[in-house]
C-alpha positions as CSV (number, residue, x, y, z in Angstrom):
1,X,-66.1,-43.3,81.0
2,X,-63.3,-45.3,83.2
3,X,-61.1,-42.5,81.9
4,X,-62.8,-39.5,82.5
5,X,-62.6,-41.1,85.9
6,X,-58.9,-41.4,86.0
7,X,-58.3,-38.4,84.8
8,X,-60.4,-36.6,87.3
9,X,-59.3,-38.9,90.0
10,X,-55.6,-37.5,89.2
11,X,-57.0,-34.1,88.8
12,X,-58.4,-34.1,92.5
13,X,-55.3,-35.6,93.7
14,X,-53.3,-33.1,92.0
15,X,-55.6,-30.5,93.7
16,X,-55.6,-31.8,97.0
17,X,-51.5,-32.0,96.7
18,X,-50.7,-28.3,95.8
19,X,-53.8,-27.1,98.6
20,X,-51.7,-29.3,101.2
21,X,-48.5,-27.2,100.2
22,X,-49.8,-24.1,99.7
23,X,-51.1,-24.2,103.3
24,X,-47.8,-25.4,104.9
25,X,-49.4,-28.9,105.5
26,X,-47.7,-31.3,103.8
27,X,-45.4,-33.0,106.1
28,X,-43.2,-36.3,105.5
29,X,-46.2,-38.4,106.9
30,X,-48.8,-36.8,104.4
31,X,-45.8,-36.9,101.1
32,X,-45.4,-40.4,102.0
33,X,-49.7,-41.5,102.0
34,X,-49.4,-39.0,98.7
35,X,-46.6,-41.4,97.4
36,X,-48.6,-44.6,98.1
37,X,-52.1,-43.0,96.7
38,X,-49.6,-41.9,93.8
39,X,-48.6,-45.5,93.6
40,X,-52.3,-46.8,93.5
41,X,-53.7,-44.6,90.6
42,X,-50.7,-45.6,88.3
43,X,-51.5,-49.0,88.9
44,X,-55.1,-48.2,88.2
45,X,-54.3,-46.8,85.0
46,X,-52.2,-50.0,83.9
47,X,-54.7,-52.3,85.1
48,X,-58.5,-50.6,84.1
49,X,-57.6,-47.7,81.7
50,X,-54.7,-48.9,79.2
51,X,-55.8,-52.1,78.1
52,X,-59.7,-49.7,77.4
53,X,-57.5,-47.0,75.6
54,X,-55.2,-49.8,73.4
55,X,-57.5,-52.1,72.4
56,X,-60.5,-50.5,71.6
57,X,-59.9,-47.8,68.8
58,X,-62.6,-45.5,68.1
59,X,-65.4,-46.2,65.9
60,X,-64.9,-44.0,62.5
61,X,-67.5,-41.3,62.0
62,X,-69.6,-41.0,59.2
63,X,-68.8,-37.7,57.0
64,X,-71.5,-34.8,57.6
65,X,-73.7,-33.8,54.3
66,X,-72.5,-30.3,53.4
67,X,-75.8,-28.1,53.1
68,X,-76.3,-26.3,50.2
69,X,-76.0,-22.6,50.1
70,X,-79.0,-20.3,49.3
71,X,-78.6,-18.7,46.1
72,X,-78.2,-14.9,47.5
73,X,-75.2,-16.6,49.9
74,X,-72.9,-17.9,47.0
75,X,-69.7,-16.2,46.6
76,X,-69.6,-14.3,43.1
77,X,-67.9,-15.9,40.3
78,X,-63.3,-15.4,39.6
79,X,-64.1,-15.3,35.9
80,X,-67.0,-14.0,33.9
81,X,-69.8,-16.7,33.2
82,X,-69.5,-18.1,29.8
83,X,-72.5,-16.5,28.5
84,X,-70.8,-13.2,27.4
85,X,-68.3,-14.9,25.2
86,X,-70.9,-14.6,22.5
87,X,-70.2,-11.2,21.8
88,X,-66.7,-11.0,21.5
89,X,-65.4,-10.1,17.6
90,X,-64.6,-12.7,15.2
């Protein structure tokens, strides 16, 4: 959860960053509190999010039970069922 957070919290800042310059707002004063909220998430990410994403690996999941095909649904055969080998020649 912690980093869907981050993600999303660098997502909006991202946003927020390229609606600032697309506008013709984003001055020295507004690059520089960028720079320091720039600053801050990094530091977030080192301090909440890497130790989460190094240390707990995910849990394996358990393989899925194939379902078996209905009869009709099968693909046909490459080679003729053994059956018909009975009348070949001697």
């Amino acid at each position: 959860m912690l980093i869907k957070v981050y993600w999303s919290t660098w997502g909006f800042f991202g946003l927020v960053t390229i609606l600032l310059f697309a506008t013709g707002n984003l001055t020295m004063l507004s690059a520089v509190v960028l720079g320091f909220i720039a600053f801050g998430l990094t530091f977030m990410g080192m301090m909440g999010v890497l130790p989460t994403m190094v240390s707990h690996p995910p849990a394996p999941k358990a393989p899925r039970a194939e379902k078996a095909k209905p009869v009709a649904m099968q693909p046909m055969r490459k080679t003729p069922a053994r059956a018909f080998s009975i009348f070949k020649s001697a």
